[in-house]
C-alpha positions as CSV (number, residue, x, y, z in Angstrom):
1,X,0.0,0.0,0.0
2,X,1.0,3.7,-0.7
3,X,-0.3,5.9,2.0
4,X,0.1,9.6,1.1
5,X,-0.8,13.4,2.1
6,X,-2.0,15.3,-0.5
7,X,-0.4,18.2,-1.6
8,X,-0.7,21.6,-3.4
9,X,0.4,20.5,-6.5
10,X,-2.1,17.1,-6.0
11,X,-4.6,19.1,-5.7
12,X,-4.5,22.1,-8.3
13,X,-2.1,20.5,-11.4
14,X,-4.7,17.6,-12.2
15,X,-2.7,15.0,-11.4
16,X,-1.3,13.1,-7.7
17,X,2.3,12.8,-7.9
18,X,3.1,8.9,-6.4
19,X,7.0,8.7,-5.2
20,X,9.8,6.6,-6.9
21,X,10.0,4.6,-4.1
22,X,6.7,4.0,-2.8
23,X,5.8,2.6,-6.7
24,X,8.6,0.7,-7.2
25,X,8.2,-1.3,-3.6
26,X,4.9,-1.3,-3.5
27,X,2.6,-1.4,-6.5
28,X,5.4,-2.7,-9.1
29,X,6.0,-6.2,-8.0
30,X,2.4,-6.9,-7.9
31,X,2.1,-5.5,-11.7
32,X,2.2,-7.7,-14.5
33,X,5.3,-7.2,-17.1
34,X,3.1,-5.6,-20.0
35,X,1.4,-3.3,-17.7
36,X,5.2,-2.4,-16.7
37,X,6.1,-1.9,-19.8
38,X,3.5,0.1,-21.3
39,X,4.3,2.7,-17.9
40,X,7.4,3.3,-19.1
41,X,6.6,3.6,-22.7
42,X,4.2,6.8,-22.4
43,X,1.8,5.4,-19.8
44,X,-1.3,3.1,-19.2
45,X,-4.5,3.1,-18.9
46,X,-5.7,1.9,-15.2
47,X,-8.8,1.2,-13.5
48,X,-9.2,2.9,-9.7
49,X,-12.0,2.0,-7.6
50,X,-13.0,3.8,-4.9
51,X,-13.4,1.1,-1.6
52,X,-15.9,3.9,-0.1
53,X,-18.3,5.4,-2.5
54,X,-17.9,1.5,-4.8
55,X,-17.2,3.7,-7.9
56,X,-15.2,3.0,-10.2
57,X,-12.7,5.7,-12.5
58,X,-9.8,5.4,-14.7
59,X,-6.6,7.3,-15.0
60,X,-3.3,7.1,-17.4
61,X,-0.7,5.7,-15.1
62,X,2.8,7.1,-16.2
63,X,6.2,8.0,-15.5
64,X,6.9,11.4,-14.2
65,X,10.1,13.3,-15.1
66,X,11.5,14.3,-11.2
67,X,11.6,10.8,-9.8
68,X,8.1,9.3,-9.5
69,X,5.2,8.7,-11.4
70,X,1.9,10.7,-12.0
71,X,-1.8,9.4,-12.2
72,X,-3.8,11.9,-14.7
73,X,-6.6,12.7,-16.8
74,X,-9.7,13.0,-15.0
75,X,-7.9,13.3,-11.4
76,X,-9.2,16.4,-10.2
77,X,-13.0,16.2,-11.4
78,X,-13.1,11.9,-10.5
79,X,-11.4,12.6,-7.1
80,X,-10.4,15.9,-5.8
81,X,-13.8,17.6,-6.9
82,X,-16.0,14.2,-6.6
83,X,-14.4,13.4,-2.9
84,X,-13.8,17.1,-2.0
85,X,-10.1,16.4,-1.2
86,X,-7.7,18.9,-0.3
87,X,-4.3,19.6,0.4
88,X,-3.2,18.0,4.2
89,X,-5.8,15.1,3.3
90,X,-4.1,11.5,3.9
91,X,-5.0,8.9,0.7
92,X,-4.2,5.4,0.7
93,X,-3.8,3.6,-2.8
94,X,-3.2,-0.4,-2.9
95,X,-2.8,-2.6,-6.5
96,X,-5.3,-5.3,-6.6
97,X,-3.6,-7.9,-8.4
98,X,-6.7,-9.8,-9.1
99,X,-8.5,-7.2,-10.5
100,X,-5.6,-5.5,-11.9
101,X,-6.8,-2.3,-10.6
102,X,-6.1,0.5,-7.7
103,X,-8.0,0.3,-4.9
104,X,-8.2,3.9,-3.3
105,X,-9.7,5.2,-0.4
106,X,-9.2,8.4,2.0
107,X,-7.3,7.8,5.3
């Protein structure tokens, strides 16, 4: 799991910033290779459900240039808006390697 506090930039630049680290321990060893792949080729598709409203959205999950890797596209209106997040706000995002999905939630 990647537990994280939102920031400025996660909330106004319409896309959450995930650390090098946190990915790379976390989320890529559950990953299958294409899906690996096709992150660092320009970026994937993913599916993100929501484990508290049982909704169900889906962001380009791709490599960012300082270190990390975004989640973008519909971001800010599918969470930040939708969920009302804001910056100091604690998220929790898990892979689901059954469902090959993100299972989100707020902390």
């Amino acid at each position: 799991d990647i537990t994280k506090v939102l920031s400025e930039a996660d909330i106004n630049v319409s896309r959450l910033f995930l650390d090098q680290s946190s990915v790379e321990t976390n989320i890529f060893p559950l990953m299958d290779i294409g899906t690996l792949q096709q992150i660092n080729n320009g970026g994937v598709a993913v599916n993100v459900w929501d484990r508290q409203t049982h909704t169900q959205h889906q962001l380009i999950f791709e490599n960012a240039p300082s270190n990390g890797y975004y989640l973008r596209g519909n971001w800010t209106a599918d969470f930040v808006h939708r969920r009302g997040l804001k910056k100091g706000d604690e998220i929790e995002l898990q892979w689901d390697f059954n469902r090959a999905r993100f299972n989100f939630r707020v902390v």
